[in-house]
C-alpha positions as CSV (number, residue, x, y, z in Angstrom):
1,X,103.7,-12.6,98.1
2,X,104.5,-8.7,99.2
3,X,103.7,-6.2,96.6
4,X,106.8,-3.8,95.6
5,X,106.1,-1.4,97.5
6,X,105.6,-3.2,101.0
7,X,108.7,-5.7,99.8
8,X,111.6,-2.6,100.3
9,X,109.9,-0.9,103.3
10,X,112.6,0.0,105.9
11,X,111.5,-1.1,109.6
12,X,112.0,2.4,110.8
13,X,109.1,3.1,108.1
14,X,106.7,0.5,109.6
15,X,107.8,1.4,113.1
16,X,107.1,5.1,112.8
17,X,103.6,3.8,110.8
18,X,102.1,1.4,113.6
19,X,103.2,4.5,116.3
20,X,100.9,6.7,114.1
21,X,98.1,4.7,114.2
22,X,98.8,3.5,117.6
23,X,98.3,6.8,118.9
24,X,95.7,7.9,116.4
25,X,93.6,4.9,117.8
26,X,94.3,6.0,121.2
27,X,93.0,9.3,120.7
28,X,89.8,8.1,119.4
29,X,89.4,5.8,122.2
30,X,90.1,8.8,124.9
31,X,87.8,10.9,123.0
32,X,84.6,8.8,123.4
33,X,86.1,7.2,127.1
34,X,86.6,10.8,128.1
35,X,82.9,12.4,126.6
36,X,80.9,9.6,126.8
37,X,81.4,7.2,130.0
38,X,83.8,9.5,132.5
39,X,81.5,12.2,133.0
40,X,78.0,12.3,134.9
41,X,76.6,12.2,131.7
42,X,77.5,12.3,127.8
43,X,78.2,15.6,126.1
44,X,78.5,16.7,122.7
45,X,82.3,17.1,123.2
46,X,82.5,13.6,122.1
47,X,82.2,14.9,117.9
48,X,86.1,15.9,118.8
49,X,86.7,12.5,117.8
50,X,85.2,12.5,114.3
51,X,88.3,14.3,112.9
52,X,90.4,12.2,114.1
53,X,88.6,9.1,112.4
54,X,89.3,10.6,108.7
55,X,93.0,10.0,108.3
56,X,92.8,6.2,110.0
57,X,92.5,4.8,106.2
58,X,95.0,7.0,104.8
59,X,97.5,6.0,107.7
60,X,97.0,2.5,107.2
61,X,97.4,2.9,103.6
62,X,100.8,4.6,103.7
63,X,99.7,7.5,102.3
64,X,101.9,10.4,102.5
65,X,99.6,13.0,102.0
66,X,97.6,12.0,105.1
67,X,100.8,11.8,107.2
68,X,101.6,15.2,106.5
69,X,98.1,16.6,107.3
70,X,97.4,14.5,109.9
71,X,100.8,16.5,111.6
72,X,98.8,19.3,111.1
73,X,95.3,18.4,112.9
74,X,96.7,17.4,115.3
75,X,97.4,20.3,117.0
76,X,94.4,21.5,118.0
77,X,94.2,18.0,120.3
78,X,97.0,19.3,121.6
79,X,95.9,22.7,122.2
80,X,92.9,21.5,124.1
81,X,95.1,19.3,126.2
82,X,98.0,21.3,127.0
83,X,94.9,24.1,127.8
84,X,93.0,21.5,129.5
85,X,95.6,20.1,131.7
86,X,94.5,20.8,135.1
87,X,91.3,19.1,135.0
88,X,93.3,15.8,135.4
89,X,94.3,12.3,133.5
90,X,92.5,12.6,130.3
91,X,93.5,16.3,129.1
92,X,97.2,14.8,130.0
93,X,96.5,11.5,128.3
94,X,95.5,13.6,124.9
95,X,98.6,15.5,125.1
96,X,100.9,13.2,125.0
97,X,98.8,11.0,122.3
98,X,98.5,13.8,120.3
99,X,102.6,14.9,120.9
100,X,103.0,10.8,119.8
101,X,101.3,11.2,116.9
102,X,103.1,14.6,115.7
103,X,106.4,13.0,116.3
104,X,105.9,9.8,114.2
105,X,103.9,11.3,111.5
106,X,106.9,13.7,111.3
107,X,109.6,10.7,111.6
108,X,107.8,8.7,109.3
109,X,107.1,11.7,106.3
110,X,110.8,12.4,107.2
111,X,112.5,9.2,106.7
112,X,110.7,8.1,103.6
113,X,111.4,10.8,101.5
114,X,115.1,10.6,102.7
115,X,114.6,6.8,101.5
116,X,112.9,7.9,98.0
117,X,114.3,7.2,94.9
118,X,115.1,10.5,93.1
């Protein structure tokens, strides 16, 4: 049996939500693929991916507050790839994650308070 809340959940809702953690999930992954096995050897880079492991929970949990902070962080992943972006595939793989995950946290935060109930 679905709880209230999940039961009137629009599909563009739980769309936008499994993009967010989609690409949240892929950052994390290029974060320790990137720092940890692609170079020579490991570097302390790799701790870029502990921020990104805080708002996992509150993503999954359809928390709104997370959504709309998470929008926020992100931009420094974006930062260092757009600034990153001529050392190759993984600095272009992070920017466009990281532009992902802006885009559906914004959809998402967008179209559920549009659906709230006043």
């Amino acid at each position: 049996m679905q709880s209230p809340e999940t039961a009137a959940v629009p599909p563009v809702v739980e769309a936008t939500r499994w993009i967010a953690v989609a690409a949240l999930l892929g950052l994390i992954v290029l974060q320790l693929a990137w720092h940890l096995w692609l170079p020579a050897r490991p570097s302390l880079w790799v701790l870029k991916a502990l921020p990104l492991c805080i708002p996992l929970a509150g993503l999954l949990k359809r928390q709104m507050y997370t959504y709309r902070w998470t929008s926020l962080l992100v931009w420094l992943y974006v930062l260092d790839g757009a600034a990153r972006t001529a050392e190759g595939l993984p600095p272009a793989l992070e920017l466009a994650l990281s532009l992902i995950l802006f885009v559906a946290c914004g959809l998402h935060v967008r179209i559920r308070l549009r659906n709230a109930k006043p």
